[in-house]
NUNUVO-599898 format. One record per residue (C-alpha): z negated, y negated, x negated; residue in three letters. Coordinates in steps of 0.2 Angstrom, whole numbers, padded with zeros to 4 digits. Each point is the difference from the previous one (the first is absolute). Layout:
<sites>
+-------+-------+-------+------+
:     Z :     Y :     X : type :
+-------+-------+-------+------+
:     Z :     Y :     X :  Ala :
...
+-------+-------+-------+------+
</sites>
This chain:
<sites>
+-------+-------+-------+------+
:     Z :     Y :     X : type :
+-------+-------+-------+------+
:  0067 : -0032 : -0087 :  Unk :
: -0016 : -0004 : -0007 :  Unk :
: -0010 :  0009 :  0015 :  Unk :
:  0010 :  0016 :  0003 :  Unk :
: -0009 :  0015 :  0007 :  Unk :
: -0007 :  0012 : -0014 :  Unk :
:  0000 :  0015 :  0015 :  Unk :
:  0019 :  0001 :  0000 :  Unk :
:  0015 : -0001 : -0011 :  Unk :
:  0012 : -0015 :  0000 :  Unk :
:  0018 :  0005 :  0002 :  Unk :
:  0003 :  0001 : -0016 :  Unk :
: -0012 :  0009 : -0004 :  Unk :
:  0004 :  0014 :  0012 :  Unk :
:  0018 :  0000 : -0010 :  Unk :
: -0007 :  0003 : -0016 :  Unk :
: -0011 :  0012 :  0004 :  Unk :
:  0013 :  0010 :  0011 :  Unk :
:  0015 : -0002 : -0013 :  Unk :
: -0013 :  0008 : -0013 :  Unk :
: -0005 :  0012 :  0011 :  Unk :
:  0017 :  0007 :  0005 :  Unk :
:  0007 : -0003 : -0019 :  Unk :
:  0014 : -0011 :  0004 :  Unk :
:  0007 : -0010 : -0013 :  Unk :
:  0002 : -0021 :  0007 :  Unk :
:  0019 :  0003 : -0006 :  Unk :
:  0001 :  0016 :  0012 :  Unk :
: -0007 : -0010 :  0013 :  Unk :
:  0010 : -0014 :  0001 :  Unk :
:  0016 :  0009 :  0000 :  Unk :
: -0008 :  0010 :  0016 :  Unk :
: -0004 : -0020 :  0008 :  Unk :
:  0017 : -0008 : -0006 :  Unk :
: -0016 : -0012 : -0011 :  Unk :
: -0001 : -0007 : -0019 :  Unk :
: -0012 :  0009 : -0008 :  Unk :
: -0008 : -0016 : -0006 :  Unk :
: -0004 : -0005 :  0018 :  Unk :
: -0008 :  0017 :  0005 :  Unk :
: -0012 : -0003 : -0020 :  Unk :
: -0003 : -0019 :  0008 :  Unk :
: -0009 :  0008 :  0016 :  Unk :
: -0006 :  0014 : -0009 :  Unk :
: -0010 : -0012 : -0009 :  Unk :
: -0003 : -0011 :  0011 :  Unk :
:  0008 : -0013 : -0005 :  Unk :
:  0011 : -0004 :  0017 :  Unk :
: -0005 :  0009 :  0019 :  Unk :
:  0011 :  0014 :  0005 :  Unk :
:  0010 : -0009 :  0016 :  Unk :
: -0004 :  0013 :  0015 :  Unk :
:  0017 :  0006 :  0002 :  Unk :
:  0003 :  0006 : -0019 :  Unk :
: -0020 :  0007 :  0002 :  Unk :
:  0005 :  0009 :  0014 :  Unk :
:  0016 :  0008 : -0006 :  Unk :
: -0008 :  0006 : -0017 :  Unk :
: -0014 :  0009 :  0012 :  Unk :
:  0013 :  0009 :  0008 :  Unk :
:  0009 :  0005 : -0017 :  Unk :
: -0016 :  0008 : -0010 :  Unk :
: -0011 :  0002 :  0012 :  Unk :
:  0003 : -0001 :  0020 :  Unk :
: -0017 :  0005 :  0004 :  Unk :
: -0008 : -0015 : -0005 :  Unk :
:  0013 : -0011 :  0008 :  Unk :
: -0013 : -0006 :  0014 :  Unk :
: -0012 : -0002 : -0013 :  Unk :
:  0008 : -0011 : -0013 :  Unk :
:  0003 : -0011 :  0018 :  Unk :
: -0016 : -0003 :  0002 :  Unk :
: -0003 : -0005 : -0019 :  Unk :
:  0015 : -0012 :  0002 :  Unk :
: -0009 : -0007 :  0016 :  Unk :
: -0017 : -0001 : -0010 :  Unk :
:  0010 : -0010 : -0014 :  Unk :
:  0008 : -0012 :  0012 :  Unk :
: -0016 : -0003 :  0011 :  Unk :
: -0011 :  0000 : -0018 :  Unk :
:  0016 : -0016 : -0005 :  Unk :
: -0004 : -0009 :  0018 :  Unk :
: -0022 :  0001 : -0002 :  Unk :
:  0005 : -0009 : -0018 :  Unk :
:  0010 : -0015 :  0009 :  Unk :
: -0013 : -0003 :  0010 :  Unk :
: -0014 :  0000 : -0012 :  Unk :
:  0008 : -0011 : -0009 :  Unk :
:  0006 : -0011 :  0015 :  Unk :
: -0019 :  0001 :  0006 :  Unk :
: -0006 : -0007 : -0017 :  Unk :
:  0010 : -0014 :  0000 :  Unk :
: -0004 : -0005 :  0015 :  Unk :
: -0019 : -0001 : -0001 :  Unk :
:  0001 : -0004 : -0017 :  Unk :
: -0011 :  0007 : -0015 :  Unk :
:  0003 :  0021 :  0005 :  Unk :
:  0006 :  0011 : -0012 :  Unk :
:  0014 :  0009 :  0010 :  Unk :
: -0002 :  0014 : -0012 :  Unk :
: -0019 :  0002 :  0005 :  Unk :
:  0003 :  0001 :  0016 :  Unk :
:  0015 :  0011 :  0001 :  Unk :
: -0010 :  0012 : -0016 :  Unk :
: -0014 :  0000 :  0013 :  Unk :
:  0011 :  0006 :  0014 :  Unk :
:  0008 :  0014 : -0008 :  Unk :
: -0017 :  0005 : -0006 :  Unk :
: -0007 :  0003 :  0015 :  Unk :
:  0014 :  0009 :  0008 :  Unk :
:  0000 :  0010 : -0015 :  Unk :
: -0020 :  0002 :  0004 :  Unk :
:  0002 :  0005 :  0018 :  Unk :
:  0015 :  0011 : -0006 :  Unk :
: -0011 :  0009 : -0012 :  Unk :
: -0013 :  0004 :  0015 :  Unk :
:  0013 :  0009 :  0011 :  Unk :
:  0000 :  0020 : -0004 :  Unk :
:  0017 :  0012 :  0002 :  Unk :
:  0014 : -0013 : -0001 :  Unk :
:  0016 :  0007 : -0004 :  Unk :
:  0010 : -0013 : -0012 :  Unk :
:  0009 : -0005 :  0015 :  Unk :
: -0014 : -0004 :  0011 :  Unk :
: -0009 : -0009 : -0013 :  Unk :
:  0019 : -0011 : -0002 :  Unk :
:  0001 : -0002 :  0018 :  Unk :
: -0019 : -0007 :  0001 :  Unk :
:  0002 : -0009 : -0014 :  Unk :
:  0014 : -0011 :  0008 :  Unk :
: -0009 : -0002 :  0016 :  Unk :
: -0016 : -0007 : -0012 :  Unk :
:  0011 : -0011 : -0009 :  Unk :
:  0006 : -0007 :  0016 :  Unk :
: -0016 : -0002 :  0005 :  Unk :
: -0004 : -0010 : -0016 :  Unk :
:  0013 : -0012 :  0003 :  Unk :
: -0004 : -0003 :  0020 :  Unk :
: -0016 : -0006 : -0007 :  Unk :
:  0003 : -0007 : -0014 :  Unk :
:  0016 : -0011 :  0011 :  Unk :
: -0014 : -0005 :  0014 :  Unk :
: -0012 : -0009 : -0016 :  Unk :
:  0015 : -0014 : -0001 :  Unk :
: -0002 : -0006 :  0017 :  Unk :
: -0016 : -0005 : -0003 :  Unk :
:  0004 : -0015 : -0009 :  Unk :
:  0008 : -0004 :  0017 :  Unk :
: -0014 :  0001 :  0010 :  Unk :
:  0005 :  0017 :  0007 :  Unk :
: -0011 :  0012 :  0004 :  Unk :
: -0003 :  0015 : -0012 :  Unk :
: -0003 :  0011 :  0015 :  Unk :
:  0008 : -0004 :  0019 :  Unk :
:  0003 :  0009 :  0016 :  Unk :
:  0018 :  0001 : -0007 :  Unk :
: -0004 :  0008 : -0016 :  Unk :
: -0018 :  0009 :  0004 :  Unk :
:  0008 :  0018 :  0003 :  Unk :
:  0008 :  0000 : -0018 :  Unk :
: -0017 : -0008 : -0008 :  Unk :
: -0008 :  0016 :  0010 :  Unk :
:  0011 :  0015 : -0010 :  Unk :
: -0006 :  0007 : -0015 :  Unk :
: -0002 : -0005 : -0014 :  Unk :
:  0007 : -0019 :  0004 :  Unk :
: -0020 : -0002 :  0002 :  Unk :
: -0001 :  0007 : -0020 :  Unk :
:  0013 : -0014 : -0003 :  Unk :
: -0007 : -0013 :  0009 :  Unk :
: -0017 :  0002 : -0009 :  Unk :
:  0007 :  0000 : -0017 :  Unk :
:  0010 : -0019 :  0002 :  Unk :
: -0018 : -0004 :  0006 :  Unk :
: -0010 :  0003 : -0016 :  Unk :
:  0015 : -0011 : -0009 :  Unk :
: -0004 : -0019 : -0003 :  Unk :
:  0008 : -0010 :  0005 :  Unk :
:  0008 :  0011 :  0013 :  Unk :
: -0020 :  0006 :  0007 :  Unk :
: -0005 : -0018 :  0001 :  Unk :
:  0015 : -0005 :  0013 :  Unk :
:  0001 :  0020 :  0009 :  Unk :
: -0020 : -0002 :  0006 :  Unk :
:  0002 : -0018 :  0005 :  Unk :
:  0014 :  0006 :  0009 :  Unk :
: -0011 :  0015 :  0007 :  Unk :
: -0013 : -0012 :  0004 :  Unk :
:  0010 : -0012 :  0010 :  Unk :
:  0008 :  0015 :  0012 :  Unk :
: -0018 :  0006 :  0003 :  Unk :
: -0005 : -0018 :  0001 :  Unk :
: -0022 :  0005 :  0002 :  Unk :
:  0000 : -0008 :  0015 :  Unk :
:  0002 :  0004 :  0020 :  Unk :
:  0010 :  0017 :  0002 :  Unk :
:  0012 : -0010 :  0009 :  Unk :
:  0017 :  0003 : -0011 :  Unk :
:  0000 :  0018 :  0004 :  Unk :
:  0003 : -0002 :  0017 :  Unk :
:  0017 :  0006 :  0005 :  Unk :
:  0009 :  0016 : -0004 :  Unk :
: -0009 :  0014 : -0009 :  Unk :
:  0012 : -0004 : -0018 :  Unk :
: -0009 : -0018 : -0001 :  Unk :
: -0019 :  0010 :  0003 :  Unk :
:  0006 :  0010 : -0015 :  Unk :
:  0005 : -0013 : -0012 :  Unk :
: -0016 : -0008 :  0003 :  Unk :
: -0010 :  0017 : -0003 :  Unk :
:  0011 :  0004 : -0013 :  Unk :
: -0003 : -0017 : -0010 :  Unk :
: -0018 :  0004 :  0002 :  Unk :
:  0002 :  0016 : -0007 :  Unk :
:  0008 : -0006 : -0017 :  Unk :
: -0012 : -0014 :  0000 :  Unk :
: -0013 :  0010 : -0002 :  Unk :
:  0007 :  0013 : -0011 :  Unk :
:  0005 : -0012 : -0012 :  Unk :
: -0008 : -0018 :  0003 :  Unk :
: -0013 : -0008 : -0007 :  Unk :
: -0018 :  0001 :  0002 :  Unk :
:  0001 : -0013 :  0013 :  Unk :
:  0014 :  0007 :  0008 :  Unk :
: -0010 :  0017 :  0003 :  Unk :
: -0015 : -0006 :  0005 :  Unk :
:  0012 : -0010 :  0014 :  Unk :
:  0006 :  0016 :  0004 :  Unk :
: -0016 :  0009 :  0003 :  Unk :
: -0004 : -0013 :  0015 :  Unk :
:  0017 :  0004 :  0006 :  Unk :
: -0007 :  0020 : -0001 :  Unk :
: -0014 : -0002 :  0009 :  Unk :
:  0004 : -0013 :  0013 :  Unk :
:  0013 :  0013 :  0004 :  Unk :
:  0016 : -0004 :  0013 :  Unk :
:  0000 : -0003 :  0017 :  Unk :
:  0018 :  0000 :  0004 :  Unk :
:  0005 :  0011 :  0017 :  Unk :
:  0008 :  0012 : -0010 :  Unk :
: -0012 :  0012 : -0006 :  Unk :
:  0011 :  0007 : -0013 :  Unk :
:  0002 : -0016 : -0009 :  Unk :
: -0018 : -0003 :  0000 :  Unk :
:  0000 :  0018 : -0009 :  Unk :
:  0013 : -0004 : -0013 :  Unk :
: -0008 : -0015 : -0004 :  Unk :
: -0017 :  0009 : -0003 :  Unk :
:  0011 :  0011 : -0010 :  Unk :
:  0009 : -0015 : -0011 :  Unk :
: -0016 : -0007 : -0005 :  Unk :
: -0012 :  0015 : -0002 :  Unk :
:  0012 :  0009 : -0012 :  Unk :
:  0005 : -0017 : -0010 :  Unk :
: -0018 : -0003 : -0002 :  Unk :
: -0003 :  0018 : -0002 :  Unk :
:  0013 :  0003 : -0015 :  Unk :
: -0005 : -0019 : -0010 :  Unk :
: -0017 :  0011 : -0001 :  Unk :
: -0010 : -0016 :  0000 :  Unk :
: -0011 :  0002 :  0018 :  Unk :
: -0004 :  0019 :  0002 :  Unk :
: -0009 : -0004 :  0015 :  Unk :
:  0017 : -0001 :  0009 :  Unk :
:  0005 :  0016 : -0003 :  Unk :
: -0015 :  0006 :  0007 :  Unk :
:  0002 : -0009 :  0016 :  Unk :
:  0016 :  0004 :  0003 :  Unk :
: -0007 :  0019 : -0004 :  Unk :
: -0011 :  0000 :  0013 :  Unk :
:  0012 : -0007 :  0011 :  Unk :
:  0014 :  0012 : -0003 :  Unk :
: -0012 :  0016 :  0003 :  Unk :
: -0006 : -0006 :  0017 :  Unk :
:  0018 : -0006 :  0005 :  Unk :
:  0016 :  0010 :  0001 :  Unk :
:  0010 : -0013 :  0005 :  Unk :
: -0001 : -0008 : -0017 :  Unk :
:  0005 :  0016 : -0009 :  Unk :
:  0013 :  0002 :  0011 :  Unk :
:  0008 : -0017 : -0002 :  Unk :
: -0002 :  0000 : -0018 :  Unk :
:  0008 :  0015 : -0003 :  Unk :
:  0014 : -0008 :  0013 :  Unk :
: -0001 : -0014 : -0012 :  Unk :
:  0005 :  0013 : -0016 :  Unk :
:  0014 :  0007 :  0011 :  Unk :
:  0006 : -0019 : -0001 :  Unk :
: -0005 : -0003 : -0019 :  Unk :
:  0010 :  0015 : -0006 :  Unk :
:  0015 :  0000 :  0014 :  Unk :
: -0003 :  0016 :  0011 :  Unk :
:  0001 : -0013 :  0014 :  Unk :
:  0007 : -0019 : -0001 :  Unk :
: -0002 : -0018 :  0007 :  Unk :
:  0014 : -0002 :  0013 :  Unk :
:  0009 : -0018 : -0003 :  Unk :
: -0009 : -0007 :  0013 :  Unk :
: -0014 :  0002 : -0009 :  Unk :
: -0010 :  0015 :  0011 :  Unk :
: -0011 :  0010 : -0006 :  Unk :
:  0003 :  0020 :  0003 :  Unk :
: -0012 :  0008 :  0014 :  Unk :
: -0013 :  0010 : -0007 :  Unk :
:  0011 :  0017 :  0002 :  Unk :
:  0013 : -0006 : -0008 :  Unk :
: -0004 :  0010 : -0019 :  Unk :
:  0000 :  0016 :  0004 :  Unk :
:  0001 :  0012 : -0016 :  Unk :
: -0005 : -0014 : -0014 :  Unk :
:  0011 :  0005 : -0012 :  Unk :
:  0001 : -0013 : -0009 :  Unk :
: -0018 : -0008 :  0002 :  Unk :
: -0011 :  0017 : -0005 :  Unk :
:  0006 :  0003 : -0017 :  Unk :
: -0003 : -0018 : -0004 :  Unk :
: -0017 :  0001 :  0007 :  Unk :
: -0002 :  0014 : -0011 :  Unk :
:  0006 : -0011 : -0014 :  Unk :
: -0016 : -0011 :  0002 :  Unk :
: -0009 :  0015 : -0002 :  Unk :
:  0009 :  0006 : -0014 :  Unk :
: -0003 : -0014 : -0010 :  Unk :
: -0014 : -0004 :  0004 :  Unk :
: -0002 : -0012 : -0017 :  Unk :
:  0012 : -0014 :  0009 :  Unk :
: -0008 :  0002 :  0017 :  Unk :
: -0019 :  0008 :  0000 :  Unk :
: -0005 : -0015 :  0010 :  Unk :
:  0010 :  0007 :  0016 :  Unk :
: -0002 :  0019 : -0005 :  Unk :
: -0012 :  0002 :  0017 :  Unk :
:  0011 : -0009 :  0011 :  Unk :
:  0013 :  0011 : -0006 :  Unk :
: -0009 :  0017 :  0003 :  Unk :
: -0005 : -0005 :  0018 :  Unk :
:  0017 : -0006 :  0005 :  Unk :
:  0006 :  0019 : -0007 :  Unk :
: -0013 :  0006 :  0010 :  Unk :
:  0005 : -0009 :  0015 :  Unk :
:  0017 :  0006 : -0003 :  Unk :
: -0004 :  0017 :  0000 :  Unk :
: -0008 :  0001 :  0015 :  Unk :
:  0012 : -0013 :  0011 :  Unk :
:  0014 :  0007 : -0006 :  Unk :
: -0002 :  0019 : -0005 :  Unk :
:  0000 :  0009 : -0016 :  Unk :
:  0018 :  0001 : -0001 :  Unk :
:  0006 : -0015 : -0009 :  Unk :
: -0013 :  0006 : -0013 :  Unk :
:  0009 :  0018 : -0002 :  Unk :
:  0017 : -0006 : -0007 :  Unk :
:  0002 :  0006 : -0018 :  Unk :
:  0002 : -0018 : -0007 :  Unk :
: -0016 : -0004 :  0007 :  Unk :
: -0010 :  0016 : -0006 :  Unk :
: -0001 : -0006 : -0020 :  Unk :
: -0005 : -0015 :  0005 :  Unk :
: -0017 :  0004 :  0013 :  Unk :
: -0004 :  0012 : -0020 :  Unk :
:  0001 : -0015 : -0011 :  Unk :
: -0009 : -0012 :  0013 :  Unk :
: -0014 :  0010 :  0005 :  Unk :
:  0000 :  0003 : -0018 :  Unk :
: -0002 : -0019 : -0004 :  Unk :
: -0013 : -0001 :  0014 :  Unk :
: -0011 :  0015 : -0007 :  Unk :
: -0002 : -0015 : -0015 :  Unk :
: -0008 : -0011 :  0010 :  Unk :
: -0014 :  0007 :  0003 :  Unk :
: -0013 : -0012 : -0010 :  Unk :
:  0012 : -0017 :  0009 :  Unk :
:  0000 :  0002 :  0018 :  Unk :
: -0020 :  0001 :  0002 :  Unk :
: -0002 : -0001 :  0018 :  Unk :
:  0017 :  0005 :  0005 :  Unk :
: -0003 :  0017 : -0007 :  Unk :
:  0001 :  0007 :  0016 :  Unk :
:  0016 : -0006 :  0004 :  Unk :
:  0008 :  0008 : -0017 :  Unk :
: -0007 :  0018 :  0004 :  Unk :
:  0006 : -0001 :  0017 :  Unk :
:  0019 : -0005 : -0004 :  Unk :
: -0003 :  0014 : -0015 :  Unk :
: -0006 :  0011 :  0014 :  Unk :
:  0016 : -0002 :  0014 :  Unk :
:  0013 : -0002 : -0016 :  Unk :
: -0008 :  0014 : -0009 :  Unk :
:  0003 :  0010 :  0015 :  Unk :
:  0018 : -0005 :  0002 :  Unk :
:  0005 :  0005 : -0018 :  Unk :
: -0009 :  0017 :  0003 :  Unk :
:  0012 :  0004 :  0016 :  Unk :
:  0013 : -0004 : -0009 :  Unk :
: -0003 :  0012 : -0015 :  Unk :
: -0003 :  0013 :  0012 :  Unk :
+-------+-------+-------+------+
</sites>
């Protein structure tokens, strides 16, 4: 597999490194597995995949511990086999890609947003890898209907387009030509820059609309953006307040993070300090984006209650934060929405121990920038001020 992850082993791999660890000869083992020792050297090298069942019962021979684990690296293996089909099928049909770019590029970036989590045990990081991989393939799957016409982003498909990091996926097949030639004129015919007319209907078609907006002006051309930027400050009128949030949101953030309009940022700054609401629903809209609550199958979006704790949606905020090199464009937005979180929703989601190393190394990251925020300085000494006192209870 020319695009394996480099964060975890192959199954083979894993064998090697376990059969040398626990000094066992290939002969002794394959009198244990009833195998040829031949067969167990053509996986130990690589040569041939370990089939699940013979994976499975060598774990449990030299080392039972790791059964679940070597699972998950039998998943990742299987699900890494599947992305490749794909990107080779999608290459062939739009003609001109090369499948091994695109699938390289994939596993790239999962190893990327792999590299910027903190305290994964070998299992977790398997398990995450598999559900990236997945990921990878939904969107990869969703490019070859465009050649039919389809819509890259649909009220049936807009909840799964919504989870991280299909939105890291998406954006990488649109900066590959031909593949981000055909993806933004599918973008611009869902948003159509016309009447606000197609987003009338239930909530999942609002979002598909907001959400094309949103990759449009993330990863569109100059045109595209400056398109976009009418759309920001036009502004929706739909009756559903929410929506007209979310589609604030979509655009301000895509314009925000293409770092080509600052002036954006600002408005959207000024707006977000006066109005709570819009904190509020963003951060309703993270507990979507990283699956503390979900889009029902009829489309609905959760009521503003729904995400209580954040668990899943706080360390990735911090992640922004952490890393502020990928995503120093949106570091403010991400210290008021903490801010916010903190005050909503209480200090307690903050005080759990996984959470603790990670408020150190992003108020750290925050300290270093000082000389960048100019006159949003005011904003980085409060969220150092309330987070500083957090992490001081805590030692106490």
């Amino acid at each position: 597999m020319s695009g394996y992850l480099r964060s975890i082993p192959l199954p083979g791999e894993w064998l090697k490194q376990t059969i040398e660890e626990h000094g066992i000869s290939l002969n002794g083992l394959a009198h244990k597995t009833f195998l040829e020792a031949t067969q167990i050297q053509r996986w130990v090298s690589k040569r041939e995949k370990i089939p699940r069942y013979h994976l499975a019962e060598i774990a449990q021979i030299i080392s039972p511990q790791s059964l679940d684990y070597v699972l998950k690296l039998k998943n990742c293996e299987d699900f890494a086999v599947q992305l490749h089909k794909q990107t080779v099928k999608l290459a062939k049909t739009l003609g001109d890609v090369n499948a091994i770019q695109i699938e390289s590029s994939m596993t790239q970036k999962i190893d990327e947003l792999l590299s910027q989590e903190v305290n994964l045990s070998r299992n977790e990081r398997a398990e995450i890898s598999a559900k990236y991989l997945t990921n990878a393939h939904f969107v990869v799957r969703t490019w070859l209907k465009v050649p039919d016409e389809e819509a890259l982003v649909s009220p049936i498909n807009v909840d799964r387009h919504l989870q991280y990091p299909n939105n890291h996926f998406a954006g990488l097949l649109l900066n590959v030509d031909p593949i981000r030639q055909a993806g933004l004129m599918n973008l611009r015919k869902i948003i159509g820059y016309s009447e606000l007319n197609n987003k009338q209907g239930k909530a999942s078609t609002t979002l598909a609309y907001h959400h094309a907006t949103h990759l449009l002006a993330l990863y569109g051309t100059p045109a595209d953006r400056r398109d976009i930027e009418v759309l920001f400050q036009q502004k929706d009128t739909l009756a559903d307040p929410l929506l007209n949030y979310l589609g604030l949101i979509a655009r301000a953030i895509g314009l925000s993070m293409a770092g080509t309009d600052p002036s954006t940022l600002e408005q959207f700054i000024a707006i977000a300090r006066t109005d709570k609401d819009l904190l509020s629903i963003f951060c309703m809209f993270d507990a979507i984006h990283y699956a503390d609550v979900v889009i029902n199958a009829q489309g609905d979006i959760p009521a503003l209650g729904a995400a209580k704790g954040f668990k899943q949606a706080i360390p990735q905020i911090l992640r922004h934060l952490e890393h502020t090199k990928y995503y120093q464009n949106i570091s403010v937005i991400e210290m008021l929405k903490l801010i916010h979180l903190l005050h909503t929703v209480g200090a307690k989601p903050f005080m759990r121990h996984n959470i603790q190393k990670r408020l150190y190394d992003a108020c750290f990251q925050i300290k270093t920038l000082d000389n960048s925020l100019g006159e949003y300085n005011f904003i980085q000494r409060e969220f150092l001020q309330q987070f500083d006192t957090i992490l001081r209870k805590t030692e106490q």
